[in-house]
C-alpha positions as CSV (number, residue, x, y, z in Angstrom):
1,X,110.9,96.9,122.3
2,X,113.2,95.5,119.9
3,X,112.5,91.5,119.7
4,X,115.4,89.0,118.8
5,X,114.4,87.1,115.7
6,X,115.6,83.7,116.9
7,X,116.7,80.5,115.0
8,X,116.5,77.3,115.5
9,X,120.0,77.7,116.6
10,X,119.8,80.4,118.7
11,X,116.4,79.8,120.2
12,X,116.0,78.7,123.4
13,X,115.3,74.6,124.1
14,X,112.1,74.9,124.7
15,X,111.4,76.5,121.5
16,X,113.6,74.7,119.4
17,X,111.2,72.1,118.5
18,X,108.3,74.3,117.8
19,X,110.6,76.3,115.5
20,X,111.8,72.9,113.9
21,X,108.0,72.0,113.4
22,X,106.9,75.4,111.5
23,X,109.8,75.3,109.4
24,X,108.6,72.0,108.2
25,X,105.2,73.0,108.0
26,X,106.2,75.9,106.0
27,X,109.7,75.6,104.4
28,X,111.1,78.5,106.8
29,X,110.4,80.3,110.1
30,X,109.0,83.6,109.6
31,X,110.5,86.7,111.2
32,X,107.2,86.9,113.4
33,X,107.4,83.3,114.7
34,X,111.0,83.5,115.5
35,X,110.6,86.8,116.8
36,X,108.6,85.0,119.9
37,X,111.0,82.4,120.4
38,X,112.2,83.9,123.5
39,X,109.0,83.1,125.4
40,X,108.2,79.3,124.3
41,X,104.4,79.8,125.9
42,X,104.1,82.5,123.6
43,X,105.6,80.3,120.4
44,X,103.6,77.4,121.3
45,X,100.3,79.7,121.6
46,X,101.2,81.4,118.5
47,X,101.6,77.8,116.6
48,X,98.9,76.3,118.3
49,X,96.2,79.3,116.8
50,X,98.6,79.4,113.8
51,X,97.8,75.8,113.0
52,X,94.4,76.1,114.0
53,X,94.1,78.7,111.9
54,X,95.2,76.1,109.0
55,X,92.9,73.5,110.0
56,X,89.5,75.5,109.3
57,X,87.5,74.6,106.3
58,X,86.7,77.9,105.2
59,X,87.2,79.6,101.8
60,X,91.1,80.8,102.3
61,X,89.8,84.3,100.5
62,X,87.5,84.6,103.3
63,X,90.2,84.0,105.7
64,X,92.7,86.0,104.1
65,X,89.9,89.0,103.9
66,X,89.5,88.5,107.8
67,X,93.1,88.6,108.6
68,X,94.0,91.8,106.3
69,X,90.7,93.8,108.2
70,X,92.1,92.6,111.3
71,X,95.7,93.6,110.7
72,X,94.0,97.3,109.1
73,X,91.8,97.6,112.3
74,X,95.3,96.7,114.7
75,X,97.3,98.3,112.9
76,X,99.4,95.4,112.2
77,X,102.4,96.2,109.5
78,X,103.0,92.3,109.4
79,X,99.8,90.8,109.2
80,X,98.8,93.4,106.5
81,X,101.5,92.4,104.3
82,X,101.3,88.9,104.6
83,X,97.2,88.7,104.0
84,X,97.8,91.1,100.7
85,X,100.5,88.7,99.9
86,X,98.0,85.9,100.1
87,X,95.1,88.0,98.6
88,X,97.1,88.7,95.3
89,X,98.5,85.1,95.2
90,X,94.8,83.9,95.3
91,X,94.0,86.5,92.6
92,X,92.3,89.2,94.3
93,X,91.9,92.1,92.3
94,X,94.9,94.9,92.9
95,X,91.1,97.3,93.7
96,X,89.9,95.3,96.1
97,X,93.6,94.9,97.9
98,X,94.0,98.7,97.9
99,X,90.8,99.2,99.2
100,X,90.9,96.8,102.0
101,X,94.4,98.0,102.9
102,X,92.8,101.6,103.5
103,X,90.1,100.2,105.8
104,X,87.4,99.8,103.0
105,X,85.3,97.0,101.8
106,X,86.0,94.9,98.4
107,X,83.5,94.9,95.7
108,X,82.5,91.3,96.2
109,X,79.3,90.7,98.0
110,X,80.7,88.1,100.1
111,X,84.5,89.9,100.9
112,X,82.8,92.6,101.8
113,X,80.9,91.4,104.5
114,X,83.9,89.2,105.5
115,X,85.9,92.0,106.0
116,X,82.9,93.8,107.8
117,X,82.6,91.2,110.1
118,X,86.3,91.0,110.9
119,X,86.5,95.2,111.6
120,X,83.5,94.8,113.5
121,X,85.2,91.8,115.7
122,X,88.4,93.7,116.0
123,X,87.1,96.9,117.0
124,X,84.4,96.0,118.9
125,X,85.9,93.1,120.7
126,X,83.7,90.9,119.8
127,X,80.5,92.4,119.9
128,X,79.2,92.6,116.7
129,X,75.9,93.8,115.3
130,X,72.8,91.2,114.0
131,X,73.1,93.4,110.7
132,X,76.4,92.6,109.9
133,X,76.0,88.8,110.9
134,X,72.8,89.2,108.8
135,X,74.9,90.1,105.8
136,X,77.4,87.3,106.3
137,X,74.7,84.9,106.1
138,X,73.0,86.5,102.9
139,X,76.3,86.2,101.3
140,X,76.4,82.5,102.2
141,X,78.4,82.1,104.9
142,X,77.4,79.4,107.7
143,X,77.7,79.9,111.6
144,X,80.9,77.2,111.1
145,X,82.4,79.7,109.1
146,X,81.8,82.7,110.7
147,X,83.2,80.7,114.1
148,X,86.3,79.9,111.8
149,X,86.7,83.4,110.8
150,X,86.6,84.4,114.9
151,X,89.8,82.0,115.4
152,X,91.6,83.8,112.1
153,X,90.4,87.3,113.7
154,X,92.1,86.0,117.4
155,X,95.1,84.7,115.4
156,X,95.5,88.2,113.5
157,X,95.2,90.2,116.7
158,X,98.1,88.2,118.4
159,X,99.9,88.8,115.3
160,X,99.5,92.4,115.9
161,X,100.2,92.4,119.4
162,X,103.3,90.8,118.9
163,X,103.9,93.3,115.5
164,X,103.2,96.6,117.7
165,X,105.3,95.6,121.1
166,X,108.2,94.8,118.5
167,X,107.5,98.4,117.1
168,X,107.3,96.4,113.7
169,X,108.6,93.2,113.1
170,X,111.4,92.8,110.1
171,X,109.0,91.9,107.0
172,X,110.3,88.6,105.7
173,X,112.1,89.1,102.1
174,X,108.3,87.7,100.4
175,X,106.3,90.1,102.3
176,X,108.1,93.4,101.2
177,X,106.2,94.3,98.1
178,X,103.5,94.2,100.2
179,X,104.8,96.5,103.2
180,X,102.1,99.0,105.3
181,X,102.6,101.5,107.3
182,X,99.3,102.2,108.1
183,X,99.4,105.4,106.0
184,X,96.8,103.8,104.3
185,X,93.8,103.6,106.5
């Protein structure tokens, strides 16, 4: 299904304002935003996780980690190139990117069980084993944190969901370095 890509413009009213409000949040509308303009439930869902999302307080290599396993275990073109955007722009090794973008863990203790965490969540809906929440909280990271990382797993997946109906998404100009095609993983 090919999605229109809407602009503030062209969206309609009831949309318009949630558009207006991510663009000044963020400088522009990306492609997958405006590509849900057309259903303003699904925009204001999407900006409503979207800014959720935002609002957590934990480590944004954490929540980028979560996103890009997501994205791998969705098979989500969009989401994958805009967490190994993110990644490298936070200075994750180019390694740990390539890994992660093939369905493997990073070498850092802590990413590693991020991202195990987040593959577990996305494949297994949810259910997810004591051992791998028992290595989330060796590495550190506190029941907030792994609740914050569920809401960036749940905001990935709708990403995808929205990425796979569209048959992909158009990759905003920033995210095309990054591209995925799944060929990866």
């Amino acid at each position: 299904m090919e999605l229109i890509i809407h602009t503030t413009r062209t969206a309609p009213d009831e949309s318009r304002p949630v558009l207006e409000g991510i663009q000044a949040d963020l400088g522009f509308v990306p492609n997958l935003a405006a590509s849900t303009a057309a259903s303003p439930a699904l925009l204001t869902g999407f900006d409503g996780l979207r800014r959720a999302v935002a609002s957590t307080r934990v480590d944004p290599v954490d929540r980028e980690v979560a996103g890009l396993a997501t994205g791998v275990v969705v098979g989500n073109r969009y989401g994958v190139a805009f967490h190994s955007t993110m990644l490298a722009n936070l200075g994750v090794d180019e390694d740990d990117l390539a890994a992660m973008r093939a369905g493997r863990a990073p070498s850092d203790k802590r990413s590693a069980a991020v991202y195990e965490f987040a593959k577990a969540v996305a494949d297994n809906r949810g259910r997810v084993d004591d051992a791998v929440i028992e290595r989330l909280d060796t590495a550190g990271v506190s029941e907030a944190d792994i609740l914050d990382l569920l809401t960036e797993c749940a905001f990935a997946s709708l990403v995808g969901l929205i990425d796979n109906l569209a048959g992909g998404v158009t990759l905003d100009p920033f995210l095309a370095p990054r591209a995925w095609r799944g060929e990866e993983h």
